[in-house]
C-alpha positions in Angstrom: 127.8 -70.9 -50.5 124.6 -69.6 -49.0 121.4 -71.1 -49.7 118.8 -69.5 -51.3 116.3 -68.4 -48.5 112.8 -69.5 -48.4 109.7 -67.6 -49.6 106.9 -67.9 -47.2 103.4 -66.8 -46.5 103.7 -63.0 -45.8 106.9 -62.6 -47.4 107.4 -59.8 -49.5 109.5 -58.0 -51.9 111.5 -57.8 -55.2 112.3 -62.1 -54.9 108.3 -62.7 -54.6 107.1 -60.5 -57.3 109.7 -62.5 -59.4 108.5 -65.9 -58.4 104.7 -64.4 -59.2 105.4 -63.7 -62.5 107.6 -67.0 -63.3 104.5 -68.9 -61.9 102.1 -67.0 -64.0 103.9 -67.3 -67.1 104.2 -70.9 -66.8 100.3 -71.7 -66.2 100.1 -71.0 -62.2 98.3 -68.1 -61.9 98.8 -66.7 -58.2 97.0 -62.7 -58.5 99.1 -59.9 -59.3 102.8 -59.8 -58.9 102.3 -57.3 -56.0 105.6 -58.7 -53.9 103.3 -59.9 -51.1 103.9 -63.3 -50.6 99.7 -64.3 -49.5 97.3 -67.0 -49.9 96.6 -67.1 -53.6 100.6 -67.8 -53.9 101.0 -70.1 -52.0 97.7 -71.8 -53.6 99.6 -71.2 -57.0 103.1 -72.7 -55.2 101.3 -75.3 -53.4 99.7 -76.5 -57.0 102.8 -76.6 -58.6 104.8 -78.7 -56.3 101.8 -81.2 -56.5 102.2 -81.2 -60.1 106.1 -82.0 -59.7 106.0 -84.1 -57.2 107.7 -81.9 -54.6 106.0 -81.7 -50.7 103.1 -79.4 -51.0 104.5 -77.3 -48.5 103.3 -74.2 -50.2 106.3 -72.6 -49.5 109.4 -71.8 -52.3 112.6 -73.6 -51.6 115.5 -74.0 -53.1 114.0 -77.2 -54.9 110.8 -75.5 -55.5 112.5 -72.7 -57.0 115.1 -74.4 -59.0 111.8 -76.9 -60.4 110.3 -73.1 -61.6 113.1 -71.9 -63.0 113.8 -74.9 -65.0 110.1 -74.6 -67.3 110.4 -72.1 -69.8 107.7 -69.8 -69.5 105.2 -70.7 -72.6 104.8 -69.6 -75.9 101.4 -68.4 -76.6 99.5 -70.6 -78.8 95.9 -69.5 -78.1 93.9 -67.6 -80.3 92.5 -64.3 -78.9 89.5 -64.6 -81.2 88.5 -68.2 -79.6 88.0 -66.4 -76.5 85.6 -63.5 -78.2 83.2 -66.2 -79.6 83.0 -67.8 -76.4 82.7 -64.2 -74.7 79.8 -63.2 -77.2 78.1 -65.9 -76.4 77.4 -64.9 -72.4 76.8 -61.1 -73.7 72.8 -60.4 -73.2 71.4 -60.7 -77.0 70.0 -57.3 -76.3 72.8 -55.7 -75.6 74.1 -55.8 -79.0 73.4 -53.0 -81.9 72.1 -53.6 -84.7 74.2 -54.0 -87.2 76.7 -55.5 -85.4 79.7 -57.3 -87.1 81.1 -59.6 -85.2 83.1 -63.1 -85.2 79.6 -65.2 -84.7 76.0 -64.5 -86.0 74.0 -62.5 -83.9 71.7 -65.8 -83.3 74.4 -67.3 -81.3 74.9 -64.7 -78.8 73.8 -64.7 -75.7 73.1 -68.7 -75.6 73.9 -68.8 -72.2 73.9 -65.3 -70.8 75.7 -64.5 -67.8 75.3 -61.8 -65.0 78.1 -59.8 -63.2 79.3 -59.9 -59.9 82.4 -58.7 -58.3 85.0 -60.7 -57.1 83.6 -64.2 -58.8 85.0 -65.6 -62.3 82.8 -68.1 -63.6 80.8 -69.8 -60.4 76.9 -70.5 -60.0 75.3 -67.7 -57.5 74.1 -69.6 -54.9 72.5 -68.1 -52.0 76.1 -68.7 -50.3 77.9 -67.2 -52.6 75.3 -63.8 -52.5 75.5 -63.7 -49.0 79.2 -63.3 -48.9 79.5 -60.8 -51.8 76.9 -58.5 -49.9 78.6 -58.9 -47.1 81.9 -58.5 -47.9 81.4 -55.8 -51.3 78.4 -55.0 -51.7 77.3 -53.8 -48.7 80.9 -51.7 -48.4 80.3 -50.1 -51.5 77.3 -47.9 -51.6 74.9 -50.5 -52.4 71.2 -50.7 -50.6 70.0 -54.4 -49.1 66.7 -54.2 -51.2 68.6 -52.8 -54.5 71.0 -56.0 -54.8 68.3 -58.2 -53.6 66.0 -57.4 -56.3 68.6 -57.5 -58.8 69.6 -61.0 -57.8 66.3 -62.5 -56.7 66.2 -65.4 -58.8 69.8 -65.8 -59.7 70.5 -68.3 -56.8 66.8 -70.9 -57.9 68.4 -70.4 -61.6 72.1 -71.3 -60.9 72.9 -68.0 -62.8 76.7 -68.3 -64.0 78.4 -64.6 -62.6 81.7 -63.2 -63.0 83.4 -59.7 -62.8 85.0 -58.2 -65.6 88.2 -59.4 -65.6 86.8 -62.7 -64.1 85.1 -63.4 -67.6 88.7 -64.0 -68.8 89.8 -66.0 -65.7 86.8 -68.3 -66.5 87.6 -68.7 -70.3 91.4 -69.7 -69.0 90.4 -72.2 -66.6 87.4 -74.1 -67.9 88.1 -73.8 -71.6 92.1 -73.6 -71.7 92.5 -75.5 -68.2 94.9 -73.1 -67.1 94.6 -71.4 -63.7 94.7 -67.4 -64.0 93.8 -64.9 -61.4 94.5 -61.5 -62.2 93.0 -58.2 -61.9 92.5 -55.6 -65.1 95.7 -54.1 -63.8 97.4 -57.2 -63.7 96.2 -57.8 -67.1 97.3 -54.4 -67.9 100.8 -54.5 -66.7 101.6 -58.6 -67.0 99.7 -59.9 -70.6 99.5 -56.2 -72.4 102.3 -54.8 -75.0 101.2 -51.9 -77.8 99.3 -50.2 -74.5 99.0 -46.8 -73.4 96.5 -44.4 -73.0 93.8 -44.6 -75.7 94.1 -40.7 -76.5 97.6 -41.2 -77.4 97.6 -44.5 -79.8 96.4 -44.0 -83.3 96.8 -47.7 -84.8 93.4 -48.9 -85.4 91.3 -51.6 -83.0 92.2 -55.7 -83.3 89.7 -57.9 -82.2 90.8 -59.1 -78.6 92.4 -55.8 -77.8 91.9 -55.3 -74.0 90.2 -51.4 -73.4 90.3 -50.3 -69.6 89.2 -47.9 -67.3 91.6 -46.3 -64.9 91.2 -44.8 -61.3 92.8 -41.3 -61.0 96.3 -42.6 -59.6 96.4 -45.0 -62.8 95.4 -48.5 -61.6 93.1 -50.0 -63.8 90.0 -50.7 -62.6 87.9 -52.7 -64.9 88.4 -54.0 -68.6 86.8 -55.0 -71.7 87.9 -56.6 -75.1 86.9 -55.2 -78.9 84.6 -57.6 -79.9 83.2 -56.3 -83.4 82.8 -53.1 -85.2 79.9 -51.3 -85.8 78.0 -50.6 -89.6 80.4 -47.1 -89.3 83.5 -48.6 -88.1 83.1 -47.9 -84.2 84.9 -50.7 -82.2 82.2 -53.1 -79.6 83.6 -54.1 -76.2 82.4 -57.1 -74.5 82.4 -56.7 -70.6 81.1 -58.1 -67.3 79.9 -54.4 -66.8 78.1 -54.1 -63.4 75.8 -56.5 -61.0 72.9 -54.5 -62.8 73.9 -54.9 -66.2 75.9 -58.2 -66.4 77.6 -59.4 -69.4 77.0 -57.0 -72.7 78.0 -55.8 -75.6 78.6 -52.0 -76.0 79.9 -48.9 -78.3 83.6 -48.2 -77.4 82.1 -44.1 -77.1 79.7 -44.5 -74.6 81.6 -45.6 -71.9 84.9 -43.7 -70.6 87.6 -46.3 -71.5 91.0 -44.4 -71.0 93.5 -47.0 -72.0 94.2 -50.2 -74.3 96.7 -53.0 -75.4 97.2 -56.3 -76.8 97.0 -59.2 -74.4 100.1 -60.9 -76.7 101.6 -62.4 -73.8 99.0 -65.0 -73.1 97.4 -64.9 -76.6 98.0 -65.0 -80.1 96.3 -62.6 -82.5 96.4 -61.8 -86.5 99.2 -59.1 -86.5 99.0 -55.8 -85.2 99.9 -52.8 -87.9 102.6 -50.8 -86.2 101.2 -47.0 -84.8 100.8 -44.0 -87.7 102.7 -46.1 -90.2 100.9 -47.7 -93.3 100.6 -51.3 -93.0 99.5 -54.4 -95.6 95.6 -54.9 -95.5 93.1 -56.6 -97.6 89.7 -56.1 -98.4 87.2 -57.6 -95.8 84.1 -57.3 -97.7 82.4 -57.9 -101.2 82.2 -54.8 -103.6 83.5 -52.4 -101.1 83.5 -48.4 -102.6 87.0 -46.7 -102.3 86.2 -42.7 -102.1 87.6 -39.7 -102.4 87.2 -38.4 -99.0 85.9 -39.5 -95.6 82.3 -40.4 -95.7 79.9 -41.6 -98.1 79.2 -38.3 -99.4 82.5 -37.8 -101.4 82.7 -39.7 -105.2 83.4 -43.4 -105.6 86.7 -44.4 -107.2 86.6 -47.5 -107.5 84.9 -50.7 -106.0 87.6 -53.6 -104.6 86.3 -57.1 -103.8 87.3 -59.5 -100.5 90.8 -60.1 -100.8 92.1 -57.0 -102.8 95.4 -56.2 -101.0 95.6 -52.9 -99.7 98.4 -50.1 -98.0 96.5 -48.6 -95.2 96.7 -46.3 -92.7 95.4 -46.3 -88.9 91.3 -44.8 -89.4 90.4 -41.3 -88.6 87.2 -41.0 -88.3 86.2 -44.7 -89.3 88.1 -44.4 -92.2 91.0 -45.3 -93.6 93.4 -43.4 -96.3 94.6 -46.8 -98.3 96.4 -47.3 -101.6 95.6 -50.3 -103.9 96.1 -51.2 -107.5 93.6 -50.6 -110.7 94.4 -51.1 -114.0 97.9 -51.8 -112.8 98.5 -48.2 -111.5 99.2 -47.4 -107.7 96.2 -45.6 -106.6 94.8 -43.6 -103.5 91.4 -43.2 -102.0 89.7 -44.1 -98.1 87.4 -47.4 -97.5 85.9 -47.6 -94.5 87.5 -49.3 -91.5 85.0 -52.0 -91.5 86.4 -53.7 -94.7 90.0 -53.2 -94.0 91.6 -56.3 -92.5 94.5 -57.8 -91.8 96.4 -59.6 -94.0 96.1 -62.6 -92.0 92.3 -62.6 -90.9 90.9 -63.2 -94.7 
């Protein structure tokens, strides 16, 4: 029998984007499964043969690889909407409209307010750290010396807390969850992400915690965002690291050009997902809530259902939805805004 050959620094193919996504799946983040066998696997490898008791070699051998394969990869058990409140509150107060309906009270975001910058995910900006960023982004990327230094001026005497966007996630994971995770938003995309596709082509309404991401012309996703809220009219909010001169914020789904989206249900849990263009059990999420006859406030009122009235719905059009409910113990239809339509499970 031949034995299984070793995977090594600057290995690469089929085998190593296998043995990234088995160590990913079972808490050892190592980047994206790209096949390339570099430094943050073997950091990932190396880790995991620490925690086993193996030689830290770095490198997969047969007993490395045999110790991987023998973990099932994990369940997930996390709640989605833990990591929104936590995200909300490093999202500038400002930043968020008013009006806002989200999973904390407006007072309690932005109690600790973080700034962005690429390539970290939740370290204090020294002066080091600045320097090297410049020098190895910044300063490669269209950006002018006295631009970034006034931006960050003070971020280094305040021990301002940075991260990029997808880093704001990598920071939740490691010093909330104490699990190691380095990805990109395209290895979010393509390795935590199921219900995903291009936003112009899925019609079932916005969960909080759905992932929304931009997208370079050949497809790779560039930078992401999660639905944090709705607005007074039904539009979803996005929290995102959004640039070094913005930093963590709150913003309206329209104005910026998100192209795709999907449910991060590989690594987290959330309240169930109603299935694209079919109807799908809801409740009423808020306190005498009108059903219409129409989209908009300007058609009649039907009737008025309290928090907790179950509902049929269908995905919104429009920031509304077309539902069916029960009055006077006679199926009924009408639309409620997509604001008070929840999942069975949240209320």
């Amino acid at each position: 029998m031949m034995e299984k050959k070793i995977l090594a620094y600057a290995s690469k193919g089929n085998e190593v984007s296998d043995l990234q996504f088995r160590l990913s799946a079972i808490g050892y983040g190592c980047g994206d499964d790209d096949g390339f066998y570099g430094v943050p696997t073997v950091a990932a490898v190396r880790a995991f043969q620490s925690d086993k008791g193996l030689p830290p070699t770095g490198e997969a051998d047969s007993a490395t690889l045999c110790a991987i394969a023998a973990i099932p990869a994990t369940t997930p058990t996390d709640d989605v909407r833990d990591f929104i409140r936590w995200a909300l509150t490093h999202a500038k107060a400002g930043s968020i409209p008013l009006g806002a309906e989200l999973l904390i009270p407006a007072g309690d975001c932005g109690t600790d307010p973080w700034e962005c910058l690429f390539g970290t995910s939740g370290k204090v900006a020294t002066s080091s750290v600045l320097e090297e960023r410049w020098r190895n982004y910044y300063s490669l990327n269209g950006w002018r010396r006295k631009d970034y230094n006034r931006i960050t001026r003070d971020w280094a005497a305040n021990r301002q807390m940075v991260a990029d966007c997808q880093g704001l996630l990598d920071a939740y994971c490691t010093m909330v969850l104490g699990i190691r995770t380095d990805l990109s938003a395209h290895g979010n995309y393509t390795k935590w992400c199921s219900e995903k596709g291009r936003i112009a082509k899925l019609s079932r309404p916005y969960v909080i915690g759905e992932a929304v991401f931009r997208a370079s012309n050949a497809g790779i996703m560039k930078h992401v965002g999660w639905v944090c809220g709705f607005t007074s009219d039904g539009e979803p909010l996005v929290v995102e690291e959004r640039g070094l001169s913005y930093g963590c914020v709150v913003t309206r789904l329209s104005v910026r050009n998100w192209a795709h989206r999907g449910i991060m249900d590989k690594r987290f849990v959330y309240a169930s997902v109603p299935s694209e263009a079919y109807p799908y059990f809801a409740v009423c999420g808020g306190n005498s809530v009108h059903v219409r006859s129409g989209r908009g406030t300007k058609h009649n009122v039907l009737a008025t259902l309290r928090k907790g009235d179950l509902l049929l719905a269908l995905p919104p059009i429009d920031g509304w939805c077309e539902i069916t409910y029960v009055s006077a113990g006679t199926f009924r239809q009408g639309y409620m805004s997509a604001k008070y339509v929840a999942s069975k499970e949240v209320v």
